[in-house]
N, C-alpha and C positions, 0 to 999 in steps of 0.2 A: 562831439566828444568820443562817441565809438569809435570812431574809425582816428585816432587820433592812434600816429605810427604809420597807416596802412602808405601816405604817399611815399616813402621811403622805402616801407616793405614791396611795395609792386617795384619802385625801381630796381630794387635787387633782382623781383621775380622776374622784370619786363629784362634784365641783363642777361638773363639766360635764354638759350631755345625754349618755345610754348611747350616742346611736347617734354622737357627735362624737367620744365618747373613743375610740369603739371603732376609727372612722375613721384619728383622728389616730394611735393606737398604730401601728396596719396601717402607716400612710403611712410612721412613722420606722423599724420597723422591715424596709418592704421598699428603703429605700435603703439600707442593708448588712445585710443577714442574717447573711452569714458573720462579718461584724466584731461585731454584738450576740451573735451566738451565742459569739464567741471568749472576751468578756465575763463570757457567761452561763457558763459553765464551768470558770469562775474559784471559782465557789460553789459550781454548781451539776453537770450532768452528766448523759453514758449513764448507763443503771440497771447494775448490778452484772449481769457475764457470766454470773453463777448466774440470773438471774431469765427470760436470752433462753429462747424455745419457738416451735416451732414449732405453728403453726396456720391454718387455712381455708388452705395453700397456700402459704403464703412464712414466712420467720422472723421474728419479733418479735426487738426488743432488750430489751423486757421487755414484762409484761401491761398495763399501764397508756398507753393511749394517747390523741392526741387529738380527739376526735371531731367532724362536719363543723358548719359554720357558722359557728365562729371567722375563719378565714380561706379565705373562700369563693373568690378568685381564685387562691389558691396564691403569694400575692405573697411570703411570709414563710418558706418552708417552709424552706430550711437552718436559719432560728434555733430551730423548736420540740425538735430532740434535743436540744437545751442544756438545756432543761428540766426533762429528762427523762425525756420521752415515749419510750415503743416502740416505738409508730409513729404515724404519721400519717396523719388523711384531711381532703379540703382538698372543697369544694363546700359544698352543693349550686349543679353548673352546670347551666344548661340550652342546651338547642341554639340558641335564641336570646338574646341578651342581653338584659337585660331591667332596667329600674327600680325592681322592686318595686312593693310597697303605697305610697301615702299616706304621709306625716312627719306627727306622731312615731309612729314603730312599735317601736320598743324603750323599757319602760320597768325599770327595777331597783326590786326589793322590798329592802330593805335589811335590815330587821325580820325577814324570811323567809328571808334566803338566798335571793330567786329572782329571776327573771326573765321578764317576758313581753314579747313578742315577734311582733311580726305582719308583715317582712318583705318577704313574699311572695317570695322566691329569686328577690330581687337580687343579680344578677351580672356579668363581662363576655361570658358566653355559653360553652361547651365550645371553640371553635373559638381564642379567647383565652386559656384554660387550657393547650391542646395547644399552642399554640404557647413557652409558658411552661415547660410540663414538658420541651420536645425540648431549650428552651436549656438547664437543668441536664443535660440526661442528655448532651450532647453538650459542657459547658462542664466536664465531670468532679465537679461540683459536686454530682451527686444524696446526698441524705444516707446515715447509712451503717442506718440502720433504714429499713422499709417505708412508702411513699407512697399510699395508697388515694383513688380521686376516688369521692364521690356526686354523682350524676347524679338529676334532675329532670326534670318536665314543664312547659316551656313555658308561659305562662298565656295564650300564642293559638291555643296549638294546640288544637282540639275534642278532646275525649275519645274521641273514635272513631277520632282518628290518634294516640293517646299513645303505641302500640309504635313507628311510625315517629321520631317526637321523640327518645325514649331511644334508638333505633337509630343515630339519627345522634349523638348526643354519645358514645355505646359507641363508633363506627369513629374519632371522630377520637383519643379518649383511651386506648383500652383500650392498645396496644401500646409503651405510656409509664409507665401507671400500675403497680402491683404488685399490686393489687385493686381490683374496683368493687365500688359498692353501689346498690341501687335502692333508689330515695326514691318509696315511695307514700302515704307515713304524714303528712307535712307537712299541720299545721291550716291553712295559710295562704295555699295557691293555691285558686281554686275547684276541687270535685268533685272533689282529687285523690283523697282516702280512697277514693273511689266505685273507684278502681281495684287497690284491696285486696284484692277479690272474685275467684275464680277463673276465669272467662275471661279477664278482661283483662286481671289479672296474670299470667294463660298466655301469652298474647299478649306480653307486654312481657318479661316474664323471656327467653322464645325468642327475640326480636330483641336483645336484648343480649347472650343465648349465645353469636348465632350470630356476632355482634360482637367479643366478648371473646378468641376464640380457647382459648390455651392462661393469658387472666390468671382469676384466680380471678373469682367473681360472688357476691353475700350479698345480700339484701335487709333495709331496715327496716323495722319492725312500731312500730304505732303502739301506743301503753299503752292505749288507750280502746277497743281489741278485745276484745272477751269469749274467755274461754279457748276455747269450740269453735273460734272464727272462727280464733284464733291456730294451733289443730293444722289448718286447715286449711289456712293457708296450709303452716306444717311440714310436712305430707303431701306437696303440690304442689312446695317446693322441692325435698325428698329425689327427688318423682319427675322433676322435669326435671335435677337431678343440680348443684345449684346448692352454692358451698363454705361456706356457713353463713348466722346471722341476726342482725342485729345488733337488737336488743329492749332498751332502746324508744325513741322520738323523745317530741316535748314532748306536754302531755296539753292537752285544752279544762278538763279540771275545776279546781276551784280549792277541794279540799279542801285540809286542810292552812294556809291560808294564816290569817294572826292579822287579814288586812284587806283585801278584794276591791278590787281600784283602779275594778274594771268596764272593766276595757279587753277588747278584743278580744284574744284571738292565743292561744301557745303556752305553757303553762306551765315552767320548767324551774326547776334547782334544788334545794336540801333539800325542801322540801315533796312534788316529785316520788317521793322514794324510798319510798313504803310502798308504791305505784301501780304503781312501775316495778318494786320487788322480786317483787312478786307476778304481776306479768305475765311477768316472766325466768324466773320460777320454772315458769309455764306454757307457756313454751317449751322450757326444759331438759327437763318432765315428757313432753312432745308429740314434743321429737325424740328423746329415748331415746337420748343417744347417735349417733344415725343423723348428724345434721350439729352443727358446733361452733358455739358461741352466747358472744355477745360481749355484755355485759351492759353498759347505761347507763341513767341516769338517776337524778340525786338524787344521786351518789356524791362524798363527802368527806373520807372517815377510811380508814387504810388496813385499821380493822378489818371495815368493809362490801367491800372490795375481797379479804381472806381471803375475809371470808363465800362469793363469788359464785365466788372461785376453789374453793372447796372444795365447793359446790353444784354445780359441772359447768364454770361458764364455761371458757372457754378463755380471754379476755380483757375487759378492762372499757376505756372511753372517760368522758370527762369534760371536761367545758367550761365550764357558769354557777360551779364551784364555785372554778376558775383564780381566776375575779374577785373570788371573796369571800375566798379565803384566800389567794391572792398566788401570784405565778409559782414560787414553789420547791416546790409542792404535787405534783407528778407526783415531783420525785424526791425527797422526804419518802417521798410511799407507798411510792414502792420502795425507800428503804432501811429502813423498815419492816415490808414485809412478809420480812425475814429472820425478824423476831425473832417473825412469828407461826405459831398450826397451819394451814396452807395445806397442804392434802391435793393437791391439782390438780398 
């Protein structure tokens, strides 16, 4: 009965380019958020007060939440609790605003469930963000679940000044936001993976520490890490004392898919989740426990969202799968996973 309309509404949306709809959504929905959300809650809703936990440092309204890229300026954010998310993360920004890639850069696999995507974290820049987060938090308007920003590198800034870049999008946002996250994992800036490796994700983690204060800090891991590389990073975050990892961002591979388009970019999607489960699963295995692991990628049923709870997660995020199976999908799963064995 929620999603009652939506097969009709995606045809309209599946009728236009991905990156138009995605655009035009954004655009209606951020001139009233509170008024679509008011809407939205009519169906749909907070997750059940049994599902809220606490993790990486603030409280969830429940595990399922929305992961960054959807609404990468924060233009939206009152309307996504209505959907039933737990929480929210809004980016990736970067310190300077920036264009992106080339048009067309988003294309949808229909037949797949997926999405790819070559972007390049376009944005209006951190400095546009913070000024956006201070007018909720001071307009009373902030929502009543967690807000997290991903923060990026720049596509001008050399790789040799990338801890300064995340530095400065960390001082303007951190003491706004409820969590950051570092984005090293993104296929789609140049050289950024190259900053995955541990110096200079030493380097960039400590200039956002030292930034962040008292808000929590996670990094993401990209799926196309081998499992040593992934406990390496796990080691390095447990020792700079970082609040968890969010595993994983979109993959280059393009297993899984029924028909390669050959485009460039990021895979996301169903096709994603055998990739991304066994990569989570290598992170869960790495941190032992030591830091709390947020699992994404691929995720569509709320019997994969047990699964991940009951494997360790602390929390799961989801985005391409919103588009294929319709806005009531975050709180479907949560009021699904009552009725499942979720050991977490």
């Amino acid at each position: 009965m929620l999603n009652v309309g939506w097969p009709l509404t995606r045809r309209v949306i599946f009728s236009m380019d991905a990156e138009v709809a995605h655009e035009r959504t954004l655009g209606l929905l951020s001139t009233a958020p509170r008024l679509f959300g008011a809407l939205a809650n009519l169906t749909m809703g907070p997750p059940p007060a049994s599902l809220a936990r606490e993790a990486f440092g603030v409280k969830l309204a429940g595990p399922v939440g929305l992961a960054a890229g959807l609404d990468k300026n924060g233009v939206a954010i009152p309307f996504w609790p209505s959907l039933g998310f737990g929480f929210v993360e809004v980016g990736t920004v970067t310190a300077h605003a920036q264009v992106g890639n080339p048009k067309p850069r988003m294309f949808r696999l229909p037949e797949d469930h997926a999405i790819l995507n070559r972007m390049g974290f376009n944005n209006g820049g951190s400095e546009d963000l913070a000024h956006r987060l201070r007018q909720l938090r001071e307009s009373g308007h902030w929502p009543a679940c967690p807000v997290g920003v991903n923060i990026g590198k720049s596509k001008i800034t050399p790789l040799d000044e990338a801890a300064d870049d995340y530095r400065t999008s960390a001082r303007r946002v951190a003491e706004l936001a409820d969590y950051l996250t570092v984005n090293v994992s993104s296929p789609n800036t140049p050289g950024l993976r190259e900053l995955q490796d541990r110096e200079p994700l030493k380097a960039i983690l400590n200039a956002v520490l030292e930034e962040a204060g008292d808000t929590p800090v996670l990094v993401k891991l990209a799926p196309d890490l081998t499992h040593e590389a992934i406990a390496e990073v796990v080691d390095l975050a447990v020792e700079l004392g970082l609040a968890g990892l969010i595993a994983t961002n979109t993959t280059l591979s393009r297993e899984g898919l029924t028909h390669d388009p050959e485009q460039a970019g990021g895979l996301s999607g169903r096709p994603l989740w055998p990739l991304a489960r066994n990569r989570i699963q290598a992170a869960l295995d790495a941190s032992a426990g030591r830091l709390p692991v947020v699992g994404v990628g691929g995720i569509h049923t709320a019997d994969q969202v047990a699964d991940l709870l009951s494997a360790g997660c602390v929390a799961v995020q989801l985005y391409s799968s919103l588009i294929f199976e319709g806005p009531a999908l975050p709180y479907r799963i949560h009021k699904e996973l009552g009725a499942l064995p979720v050991r977490n």
